[in-house]
C-alpha positions as CSV (number, residue, x, y, z in Angstrom):
1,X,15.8,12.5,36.0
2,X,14.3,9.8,38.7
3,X,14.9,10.7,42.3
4,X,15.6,14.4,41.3
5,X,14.1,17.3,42.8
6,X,11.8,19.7,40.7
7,X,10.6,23.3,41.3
8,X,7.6,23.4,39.6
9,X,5.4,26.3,39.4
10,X,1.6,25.3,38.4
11,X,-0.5,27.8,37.2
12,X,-3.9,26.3,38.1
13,X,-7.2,28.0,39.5
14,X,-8.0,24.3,40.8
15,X,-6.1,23.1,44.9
16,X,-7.1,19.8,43.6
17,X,-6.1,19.1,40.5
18,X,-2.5,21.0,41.9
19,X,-2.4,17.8,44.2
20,X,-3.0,15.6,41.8
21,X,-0.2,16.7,39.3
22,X,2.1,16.4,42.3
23,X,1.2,13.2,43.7
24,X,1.9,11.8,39.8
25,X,5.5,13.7,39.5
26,X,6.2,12.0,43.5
27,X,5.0,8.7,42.1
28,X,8.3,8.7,38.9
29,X,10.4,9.1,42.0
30,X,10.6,13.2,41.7
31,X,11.3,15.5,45.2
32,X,8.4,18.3,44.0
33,X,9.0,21.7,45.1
34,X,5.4,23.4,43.6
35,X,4.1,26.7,44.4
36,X,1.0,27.2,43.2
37,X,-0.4,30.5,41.7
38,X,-3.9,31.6,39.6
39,X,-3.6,35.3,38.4
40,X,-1.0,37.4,37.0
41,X,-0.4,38.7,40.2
42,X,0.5,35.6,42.0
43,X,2.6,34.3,39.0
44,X,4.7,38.0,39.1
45,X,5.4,37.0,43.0
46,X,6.7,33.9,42.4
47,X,9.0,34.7,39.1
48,X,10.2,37.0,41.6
49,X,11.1,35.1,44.5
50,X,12.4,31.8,43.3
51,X,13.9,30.2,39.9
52,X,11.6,27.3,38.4
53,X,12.3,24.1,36.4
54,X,9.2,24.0,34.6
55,X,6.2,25.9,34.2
56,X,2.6,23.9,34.1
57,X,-0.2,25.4,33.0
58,X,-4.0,24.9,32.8
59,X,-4.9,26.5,29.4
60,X,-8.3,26.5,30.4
61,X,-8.7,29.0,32.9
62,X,-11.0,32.0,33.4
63,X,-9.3,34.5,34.6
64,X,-5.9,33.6,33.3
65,X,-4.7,32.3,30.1
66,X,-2.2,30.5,29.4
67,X,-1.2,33.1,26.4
68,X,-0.7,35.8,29.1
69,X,1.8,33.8,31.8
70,X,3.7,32.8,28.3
71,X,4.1,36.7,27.7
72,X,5.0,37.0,31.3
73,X,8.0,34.9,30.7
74,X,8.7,36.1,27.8
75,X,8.8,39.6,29.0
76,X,11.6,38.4,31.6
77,X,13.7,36.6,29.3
78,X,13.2,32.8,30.6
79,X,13.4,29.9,28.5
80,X,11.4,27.9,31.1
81,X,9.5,25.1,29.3
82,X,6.2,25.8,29.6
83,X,3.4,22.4,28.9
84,X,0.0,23.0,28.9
85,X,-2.3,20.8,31.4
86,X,-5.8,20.9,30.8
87,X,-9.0,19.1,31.6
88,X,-10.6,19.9,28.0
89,X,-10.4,16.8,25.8
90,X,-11.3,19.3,22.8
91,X,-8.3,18.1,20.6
92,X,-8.2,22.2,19.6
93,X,-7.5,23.0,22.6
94,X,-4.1,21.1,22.4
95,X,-3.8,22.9,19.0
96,X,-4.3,26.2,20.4
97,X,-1.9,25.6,23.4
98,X,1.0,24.5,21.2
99,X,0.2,27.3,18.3
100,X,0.8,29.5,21.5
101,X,4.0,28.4,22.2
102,X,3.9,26.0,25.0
103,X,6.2,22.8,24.5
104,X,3.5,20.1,24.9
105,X,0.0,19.4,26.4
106,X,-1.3,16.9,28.5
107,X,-4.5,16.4,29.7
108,X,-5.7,15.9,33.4
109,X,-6.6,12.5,33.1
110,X,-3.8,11.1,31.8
111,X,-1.4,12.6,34.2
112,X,0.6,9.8,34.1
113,X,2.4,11.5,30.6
114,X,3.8,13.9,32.5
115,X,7.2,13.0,34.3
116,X,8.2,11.2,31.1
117,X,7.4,14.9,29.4
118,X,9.3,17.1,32.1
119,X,12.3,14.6,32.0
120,X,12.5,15.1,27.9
121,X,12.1,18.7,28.8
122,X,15.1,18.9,31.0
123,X,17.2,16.3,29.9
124,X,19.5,18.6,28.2
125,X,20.1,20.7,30.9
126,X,21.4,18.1,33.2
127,X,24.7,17.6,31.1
128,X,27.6,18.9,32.0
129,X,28.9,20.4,28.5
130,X,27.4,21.3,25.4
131,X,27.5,19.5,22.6
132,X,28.6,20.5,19.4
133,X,25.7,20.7,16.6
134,X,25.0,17.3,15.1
135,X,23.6,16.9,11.8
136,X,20.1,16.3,11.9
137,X,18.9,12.4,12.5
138,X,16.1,12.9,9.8
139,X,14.9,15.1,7.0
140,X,11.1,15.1,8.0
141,X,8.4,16.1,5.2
142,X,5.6,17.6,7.7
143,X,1.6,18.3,6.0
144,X,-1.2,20.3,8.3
145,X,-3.3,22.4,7.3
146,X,-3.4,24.0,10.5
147,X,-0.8,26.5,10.3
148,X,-0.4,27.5,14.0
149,X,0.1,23.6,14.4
150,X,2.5,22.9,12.1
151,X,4.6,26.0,13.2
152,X,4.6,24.4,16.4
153,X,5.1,21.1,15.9
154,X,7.9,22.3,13.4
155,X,9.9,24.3,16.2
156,X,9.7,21.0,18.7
157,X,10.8,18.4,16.3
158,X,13.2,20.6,15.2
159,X,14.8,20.7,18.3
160,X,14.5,17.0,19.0
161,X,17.3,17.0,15.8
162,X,15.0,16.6,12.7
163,X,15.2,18.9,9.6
164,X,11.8,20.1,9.5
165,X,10.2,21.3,6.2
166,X,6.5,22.1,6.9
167,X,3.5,22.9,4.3
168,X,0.0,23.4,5.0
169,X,-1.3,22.1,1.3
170,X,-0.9,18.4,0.1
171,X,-0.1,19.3,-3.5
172,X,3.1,21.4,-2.8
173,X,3.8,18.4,-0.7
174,X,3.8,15.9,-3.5
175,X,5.9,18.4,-5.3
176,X,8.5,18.9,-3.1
177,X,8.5,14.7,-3.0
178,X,9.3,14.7,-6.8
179,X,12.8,17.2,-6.3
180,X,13.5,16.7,-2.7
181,X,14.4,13.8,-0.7
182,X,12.8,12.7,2.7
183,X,13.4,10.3,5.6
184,X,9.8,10.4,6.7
185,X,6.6,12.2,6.3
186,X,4.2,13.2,8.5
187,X,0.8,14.3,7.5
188,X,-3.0,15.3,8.8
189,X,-5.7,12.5,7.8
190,X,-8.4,15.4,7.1
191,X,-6.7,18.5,4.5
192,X,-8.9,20.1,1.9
193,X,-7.2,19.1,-1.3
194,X,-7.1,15.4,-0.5
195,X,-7.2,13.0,2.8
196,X,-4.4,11.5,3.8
197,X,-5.0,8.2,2.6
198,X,-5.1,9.7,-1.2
199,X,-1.9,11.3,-0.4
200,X,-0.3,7.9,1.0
201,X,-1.0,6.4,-2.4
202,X,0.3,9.2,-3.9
203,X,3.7,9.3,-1.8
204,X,3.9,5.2,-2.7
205,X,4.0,6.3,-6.7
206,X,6.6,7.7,-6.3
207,X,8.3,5.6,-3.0
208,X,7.2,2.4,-1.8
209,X,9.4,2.6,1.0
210,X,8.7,6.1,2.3
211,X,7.5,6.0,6.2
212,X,4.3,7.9,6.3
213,X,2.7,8.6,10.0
214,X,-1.3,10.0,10.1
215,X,-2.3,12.0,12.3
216,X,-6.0,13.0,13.1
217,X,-8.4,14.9,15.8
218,X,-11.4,12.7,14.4
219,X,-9.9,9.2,14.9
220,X,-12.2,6.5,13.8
221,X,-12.2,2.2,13.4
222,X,-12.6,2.7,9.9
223,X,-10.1,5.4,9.2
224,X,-7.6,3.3,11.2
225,X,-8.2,0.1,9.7
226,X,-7.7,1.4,6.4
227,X,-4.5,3.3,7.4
228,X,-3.1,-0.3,8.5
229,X,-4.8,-1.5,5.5
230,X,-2.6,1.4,2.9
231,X,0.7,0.7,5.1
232,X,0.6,4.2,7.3
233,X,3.6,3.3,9.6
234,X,1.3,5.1,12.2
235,X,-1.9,6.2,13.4
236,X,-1.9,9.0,15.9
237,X,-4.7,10.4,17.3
238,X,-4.1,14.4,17.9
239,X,-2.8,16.1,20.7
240,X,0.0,13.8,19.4
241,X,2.8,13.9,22.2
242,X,5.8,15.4,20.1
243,X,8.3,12.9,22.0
244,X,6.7,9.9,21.3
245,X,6.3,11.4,17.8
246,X,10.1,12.0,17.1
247,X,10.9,7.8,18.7
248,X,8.4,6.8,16.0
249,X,10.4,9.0,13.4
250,X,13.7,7.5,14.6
251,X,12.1,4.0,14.2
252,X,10.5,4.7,10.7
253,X,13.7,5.7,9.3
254,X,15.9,2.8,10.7
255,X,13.3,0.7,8.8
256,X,13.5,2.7,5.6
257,X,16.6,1.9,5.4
258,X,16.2,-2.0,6.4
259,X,13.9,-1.6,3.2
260,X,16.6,-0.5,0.5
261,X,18.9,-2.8,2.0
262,X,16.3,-5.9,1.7
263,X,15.6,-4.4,-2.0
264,X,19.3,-4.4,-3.0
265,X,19.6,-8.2,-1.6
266,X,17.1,-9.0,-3.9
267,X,18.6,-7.3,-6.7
268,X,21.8,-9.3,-5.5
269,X,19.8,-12.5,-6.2
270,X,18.2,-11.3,-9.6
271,X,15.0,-9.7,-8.7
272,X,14.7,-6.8,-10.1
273,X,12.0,-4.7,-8.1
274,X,10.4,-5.9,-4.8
275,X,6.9,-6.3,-5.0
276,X,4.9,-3.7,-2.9
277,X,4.3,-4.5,0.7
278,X,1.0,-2.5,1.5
279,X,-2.1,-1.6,-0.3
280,X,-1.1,2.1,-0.5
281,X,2.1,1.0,-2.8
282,X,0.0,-1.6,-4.3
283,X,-2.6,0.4,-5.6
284,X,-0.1,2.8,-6.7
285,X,2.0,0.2,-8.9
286,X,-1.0,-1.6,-10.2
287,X,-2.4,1.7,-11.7
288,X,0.8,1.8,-13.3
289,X,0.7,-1.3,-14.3
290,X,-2.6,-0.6,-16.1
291,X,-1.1,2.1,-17.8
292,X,2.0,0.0,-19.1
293,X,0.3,-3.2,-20.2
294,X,0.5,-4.7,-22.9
295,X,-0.2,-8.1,-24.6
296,X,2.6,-10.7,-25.9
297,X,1.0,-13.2,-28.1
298,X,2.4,-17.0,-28.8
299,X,0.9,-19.2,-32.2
300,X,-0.5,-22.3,-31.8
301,X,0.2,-24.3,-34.5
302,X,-1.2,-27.4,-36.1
303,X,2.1,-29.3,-36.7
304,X,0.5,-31.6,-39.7
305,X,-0.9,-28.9,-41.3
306,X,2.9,-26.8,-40.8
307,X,0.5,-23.5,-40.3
308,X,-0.6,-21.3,-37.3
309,X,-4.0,-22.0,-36.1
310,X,-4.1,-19.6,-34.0
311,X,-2.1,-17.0,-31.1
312,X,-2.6,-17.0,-27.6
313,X,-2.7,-13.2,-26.2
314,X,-0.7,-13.2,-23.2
315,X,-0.8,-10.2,-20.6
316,X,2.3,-8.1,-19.9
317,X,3.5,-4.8,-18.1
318,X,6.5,-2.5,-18.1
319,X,5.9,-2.2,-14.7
320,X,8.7,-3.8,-13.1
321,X,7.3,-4.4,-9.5
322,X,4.5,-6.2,-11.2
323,X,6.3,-7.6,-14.0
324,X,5.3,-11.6,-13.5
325,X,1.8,-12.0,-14.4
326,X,0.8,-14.2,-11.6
327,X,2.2,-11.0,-9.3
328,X,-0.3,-8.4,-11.4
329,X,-3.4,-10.9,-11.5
330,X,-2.3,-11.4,-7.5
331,X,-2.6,-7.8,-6.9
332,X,-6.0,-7.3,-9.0
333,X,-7.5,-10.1,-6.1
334,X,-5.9,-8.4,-3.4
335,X,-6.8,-5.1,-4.5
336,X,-10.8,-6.1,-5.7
337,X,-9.7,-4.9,-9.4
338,X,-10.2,-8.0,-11.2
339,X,-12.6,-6.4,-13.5
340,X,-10.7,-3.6,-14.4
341,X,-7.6,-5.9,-15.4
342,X,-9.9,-8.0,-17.5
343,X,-11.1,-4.8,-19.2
344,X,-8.2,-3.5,-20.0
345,X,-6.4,-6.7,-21.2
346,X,-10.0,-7.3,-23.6
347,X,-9.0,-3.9,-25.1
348,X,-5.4,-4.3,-25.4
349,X,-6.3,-7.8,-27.7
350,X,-9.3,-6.0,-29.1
351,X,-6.5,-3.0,-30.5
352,X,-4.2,-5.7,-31.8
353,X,-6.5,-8.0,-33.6
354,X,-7.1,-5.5,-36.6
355,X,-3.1,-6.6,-37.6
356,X,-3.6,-10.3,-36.6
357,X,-3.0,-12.8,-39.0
358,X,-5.9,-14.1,-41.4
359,X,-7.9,-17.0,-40.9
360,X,-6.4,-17.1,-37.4
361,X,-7.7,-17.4,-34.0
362,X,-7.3,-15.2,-30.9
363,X,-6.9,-17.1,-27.4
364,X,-8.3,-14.9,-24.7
365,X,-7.9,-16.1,-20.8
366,X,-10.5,-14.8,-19.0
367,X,-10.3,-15.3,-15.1
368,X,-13.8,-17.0,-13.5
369,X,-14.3,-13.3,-11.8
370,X,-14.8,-12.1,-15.1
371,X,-17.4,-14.2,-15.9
372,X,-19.5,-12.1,-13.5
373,X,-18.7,-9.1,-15.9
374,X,-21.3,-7.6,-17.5
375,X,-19.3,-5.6,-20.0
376,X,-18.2,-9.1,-21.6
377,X,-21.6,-9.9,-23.0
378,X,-22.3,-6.2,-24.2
379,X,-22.6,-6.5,-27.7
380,X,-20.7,-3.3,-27.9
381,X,-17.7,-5.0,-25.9
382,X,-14.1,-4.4,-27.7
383,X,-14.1,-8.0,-28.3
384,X,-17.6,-8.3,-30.1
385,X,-16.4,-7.5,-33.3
386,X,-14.3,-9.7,-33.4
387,X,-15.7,-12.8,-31.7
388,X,-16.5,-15.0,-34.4
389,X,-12.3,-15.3,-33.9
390,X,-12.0,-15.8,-30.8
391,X,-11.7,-18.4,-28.1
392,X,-12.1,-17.6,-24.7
393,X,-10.0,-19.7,-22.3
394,X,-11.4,-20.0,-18.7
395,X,-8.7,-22.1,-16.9
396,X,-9.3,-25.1,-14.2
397,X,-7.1,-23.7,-11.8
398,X,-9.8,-21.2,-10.5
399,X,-13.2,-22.4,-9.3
400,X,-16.6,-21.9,-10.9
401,X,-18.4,-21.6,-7.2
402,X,-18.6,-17.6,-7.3
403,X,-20.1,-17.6,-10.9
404,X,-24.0,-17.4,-10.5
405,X,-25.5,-19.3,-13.7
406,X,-22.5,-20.3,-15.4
407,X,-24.5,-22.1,-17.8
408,X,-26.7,-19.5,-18.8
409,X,-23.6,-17.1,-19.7
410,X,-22.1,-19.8,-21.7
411,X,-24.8,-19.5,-23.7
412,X,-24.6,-16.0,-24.0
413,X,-21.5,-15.8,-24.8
414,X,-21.5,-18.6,-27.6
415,X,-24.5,-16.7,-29.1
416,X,-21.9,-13.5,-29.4
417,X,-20.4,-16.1,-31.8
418,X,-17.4,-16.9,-28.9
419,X,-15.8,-20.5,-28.4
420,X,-14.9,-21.5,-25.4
421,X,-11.8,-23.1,-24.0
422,X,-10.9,-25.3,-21.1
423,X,-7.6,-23.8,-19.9
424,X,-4.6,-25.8,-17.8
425,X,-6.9,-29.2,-18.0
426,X,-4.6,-31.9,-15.4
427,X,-3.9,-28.9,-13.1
428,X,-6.8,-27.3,-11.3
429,X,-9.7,-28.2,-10.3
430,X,-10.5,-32.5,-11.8
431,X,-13.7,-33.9,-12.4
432,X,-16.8,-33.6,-15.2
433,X,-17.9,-30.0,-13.7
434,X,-16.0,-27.6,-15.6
435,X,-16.8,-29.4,-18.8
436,X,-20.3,-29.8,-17.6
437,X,-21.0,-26.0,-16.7
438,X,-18.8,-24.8,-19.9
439,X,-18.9,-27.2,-22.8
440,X,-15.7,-26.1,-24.2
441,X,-14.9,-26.9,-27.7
442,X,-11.4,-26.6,-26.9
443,X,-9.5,-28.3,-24.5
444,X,-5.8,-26.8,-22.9
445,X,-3.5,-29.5,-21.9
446,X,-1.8,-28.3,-19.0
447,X,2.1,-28.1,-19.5
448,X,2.8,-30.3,-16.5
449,X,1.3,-33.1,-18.6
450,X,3.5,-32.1,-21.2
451,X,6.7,-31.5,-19.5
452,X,9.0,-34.3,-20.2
453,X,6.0,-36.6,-21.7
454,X,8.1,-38.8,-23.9
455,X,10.4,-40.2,-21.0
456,X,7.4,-40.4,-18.7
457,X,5.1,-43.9,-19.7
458,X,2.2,-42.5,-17.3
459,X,2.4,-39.2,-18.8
460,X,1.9,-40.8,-22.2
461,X,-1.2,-42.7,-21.1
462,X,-3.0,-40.3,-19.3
463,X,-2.3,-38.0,-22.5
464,X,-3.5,-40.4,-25.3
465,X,-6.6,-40.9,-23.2
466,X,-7.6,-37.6,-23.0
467,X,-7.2,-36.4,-26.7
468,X,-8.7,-39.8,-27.9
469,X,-12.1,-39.2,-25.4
470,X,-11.8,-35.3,-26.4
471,X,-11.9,-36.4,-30.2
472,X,-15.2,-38.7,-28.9
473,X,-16.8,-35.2,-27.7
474,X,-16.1,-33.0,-31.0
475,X,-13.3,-31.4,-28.6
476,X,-10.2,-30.0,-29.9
477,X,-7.0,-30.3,-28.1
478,X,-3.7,-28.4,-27.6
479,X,-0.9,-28.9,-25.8
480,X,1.1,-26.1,-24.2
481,X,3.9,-26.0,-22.6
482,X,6.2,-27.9,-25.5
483,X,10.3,-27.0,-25.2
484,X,12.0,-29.7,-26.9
485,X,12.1,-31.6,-30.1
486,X,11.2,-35.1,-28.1
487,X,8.0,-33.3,-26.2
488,X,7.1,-32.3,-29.7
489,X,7.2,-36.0,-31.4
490,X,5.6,-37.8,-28.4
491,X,2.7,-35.7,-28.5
492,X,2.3,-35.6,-32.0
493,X,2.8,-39.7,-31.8
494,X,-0.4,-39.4,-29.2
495,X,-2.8,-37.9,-31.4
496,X,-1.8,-34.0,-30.3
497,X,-1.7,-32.0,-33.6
498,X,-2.1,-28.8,-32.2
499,X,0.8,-27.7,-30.0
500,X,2.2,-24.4,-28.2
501,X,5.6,-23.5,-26.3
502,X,8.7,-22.1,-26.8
503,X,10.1,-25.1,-29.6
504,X,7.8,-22.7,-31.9
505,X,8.5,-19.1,-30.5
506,X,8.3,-17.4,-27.8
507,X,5.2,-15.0,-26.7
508,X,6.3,-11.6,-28.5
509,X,4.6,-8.1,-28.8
510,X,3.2,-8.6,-32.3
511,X,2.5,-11.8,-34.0
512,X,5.6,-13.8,-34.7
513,X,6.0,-16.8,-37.5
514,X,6.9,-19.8,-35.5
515,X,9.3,-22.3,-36.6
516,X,8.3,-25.7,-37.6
């Protein structure tokens, strides 16, 4: 459309800003033929005496409105497109203009909008035969409670070659996402029954891969940081332009389907579900991963005594895009939900310790976070009946730093009749401070100290030292990690009597008889 020539007739009250809107159409490299008119009147002349290209209009006029020189056209039968130029930065304005009819609105000081509009305007008139009907390039999912709006915007990305389904309330919405399937989605920040960041969680229970753009007439930092933050594909602040709006579209759905194809190749190499890739899809799998966790639980077994001293309750969830633990406790940091994890796994063990074994011991890992957790020295906590049984394990890996008093809730906790534990010793964080702040009276060998112990002499010494100095300090010690009969021997050959790992069993829903 560069170096064409346009005839433009600009319905403006204002010789100036008539100027200005042709200096920026000369400035793309447009020949402007403009007449200018300001009253119904004028704008009858010049329908009469010449044939336009496009029709701009200042919507914010007096005498005129841009309402009435629509139903001028209208009344002769020409499908002119008609854009709306205004110098109101009122983003209903833009609203009202495109509820109207007119094909897009650009305001006065951002004139430089407008040749790129006009060309999308008249591109399809400059070919020389019309095409046949193509499908449509995307099924779009479009939410506003505005309802002149969405009509609007309906009609123009309709004819940009989307399939348009349009519905002013967020819950119909989530309906139609249950039964129907989308490309995109496209939704207002503000609506009654929910903003749009509640409904981009909700879309991401149900899709993780789903494009969703926001749109909003009250842009803010925050709001657009936490859009990023949830994974919006876009932010756009409203009079949105409708072209720019169908590229993004376009884009979103070749990426949609870059995401499948990225989720099948891991499937190819034996992952089974992706993990979410933004906090909207993560806070949507992780509440489902609360709801489907459960606890496996592995004995620990005193191999001269040929009994189970006790089982160590290991989380679990049927989610499957947060089936590894590391990958749920992972999105509890990410998501600032440590303490609801740790809740929930405290009342999974607390439920399944009525059918526990007698005389046996229950193995709780608690992560340092929850150590800052006032539910866990409640005496009404699930645990607390049950705490003369069980061992809290607070593993080396994580630091103590973030705990305030660590000593003091040591106490506390050992009052509520708890033991404590020293979890993954030889793989964290080394030195005296963990058993200085803690004063287990169980110490966790990690399992690479036990991995292949009996072929490895420096395993073996580092080993025998630490269960002999544990025995010093009243400590008990178990060795995790233990898959073969020659682990097994060595350790027990050390001084290790109580041992853990798959040799006996494997973790399990309920509590399994290991063999010996």
């Amino acid at each position: 459309m560069k170096d064409s020539e346009l005839s433009v007739l600009i319905v403006d009250d204002s010789e100036n800003d008539v100027a200005l809107i042709e200096a920026a159409l000369r400035r793309a490299g447009h020949t402007v033929q403009a007449r200018r008119v300001y009253d119904e009147a004028t704008m009858q002349n010049a329908l009469d005496v010449a044939r336009w290209d496009v029709v701009l209009c200042d919507s914010s006029m007096p005498g005129f409105s841009a309402g009435r020189a629509l139903e001028l056209l209208g009344h002769r039968g020409l499908a002119v497109p008609f854009i709306a130029v205004s110098g109101n930065t009122d983003s209903s304005a833009a609203d009202h203009a495109i509820g109207l009819g007119a094909r897009d609105y650009v305001r006065k000081d951002d004139l430089a909008r407008l040749p790129l509009i006009i060309e999308r305007e008249l591109a399809p008139r400059a070919e020389a035969t019309p095409r046949a009907p193509t499908a449509a390039h995307s099924r779009v999912l479009l939410i506003d409670d505005d309802t002149k709006l969405i009509r609007a915007y309906q009609r123009v990305l309709s004819s940009l070659g989307s399939a348009v389904e349009a519905t002013s309330s967020a819950r119909e919405a989530l309906e139609w996402l249950s039964s129907r399937a989308f490309d995109a989605v496209v939704t207002d920040v503000h609506m009654p029954e929910m903003t749009g960041l509640e409904f981009l969680v909700a879309v991401r229970e149900r899709d993780l891969d789903l494009p969703v753009i926001l749109m909003t007439g009250e842009p803010s930092l925050d709001s657009a940081m936490r859009a990023v933050e949830f994974g919006a594909f876009r932010y756009l602040v409203k009079p949105v332009d409708l072209a720019y709006l169908d590229i993004l579209i376009r884009r979103a759905v070749q990426l949609r389907q870059l995401a499948r194809w990225k989720r099948q190749a891991l499937q190819v190499d034996g992952v089974a579900d992706a993990r979410p890739g933004d906090r909207a899809g993560l806070e949507a799998r992780f509440g489902s991963a609360l709801e489907k966790l459960w606890m496996a639980f592995q004995p620990i077994v005193s191999w001269r005594g040929r009994r189970v001293f006790g089982y160590e309750a290991l989380v679990r969830t049927s989610e499957p895009t947060l089936r590894s633990p590391a990958d749920l406790l992972d999105a509890a940091e990410r998501l600032g939900r440590l303490h609801e994890l740790g809740r929930c796994i405290r009342r999974a063990v607390a439920a399944a310790a009525c059918s526990a074994p007698p005389a046996t011991d229950l193995f709780v890992n608690l992560h340092s976070a929850d150590l800052n957790d006032d539910e866990l020295y409640d005496i009404a906590a699930p645990l607390a009946p049950f705490a003369e049984r069980v061992v809290l394990e607070i593993t080396e890996r994580a630091s103590l730093d973030d705990v305030q008093g660590v000593q003091k809730k040591m106490e506390q906790l050992r009052l509520r009749g708890y033991r404590i534990a020293v979890d993954d010793l030889g793989a964290g964080y080394a030195g005296l401070n963990s058993f200085t702040l803690l004063d287990p009276k169980i110490v966790k060998l990690d399992m690479t100290l036990v991995r292949d112990v009996h072929s490895t002499p420096r395993k073996q010494r580092v080993v025998e030292a630490i269960v002999r100095l544990c025995g010093d300090l009243g400590m008990l010690v178990v060795a995790e990690g233990v898959e073969s009969t020659s682990e097994r021997d060595m350790l027990v050959d050390l001084g290790c009597d109580l041992l853990q790992g798959y040799w006996f069993a494997k973790p399990e829903a309920g509590f399994c008889t290991p063999r010996f």
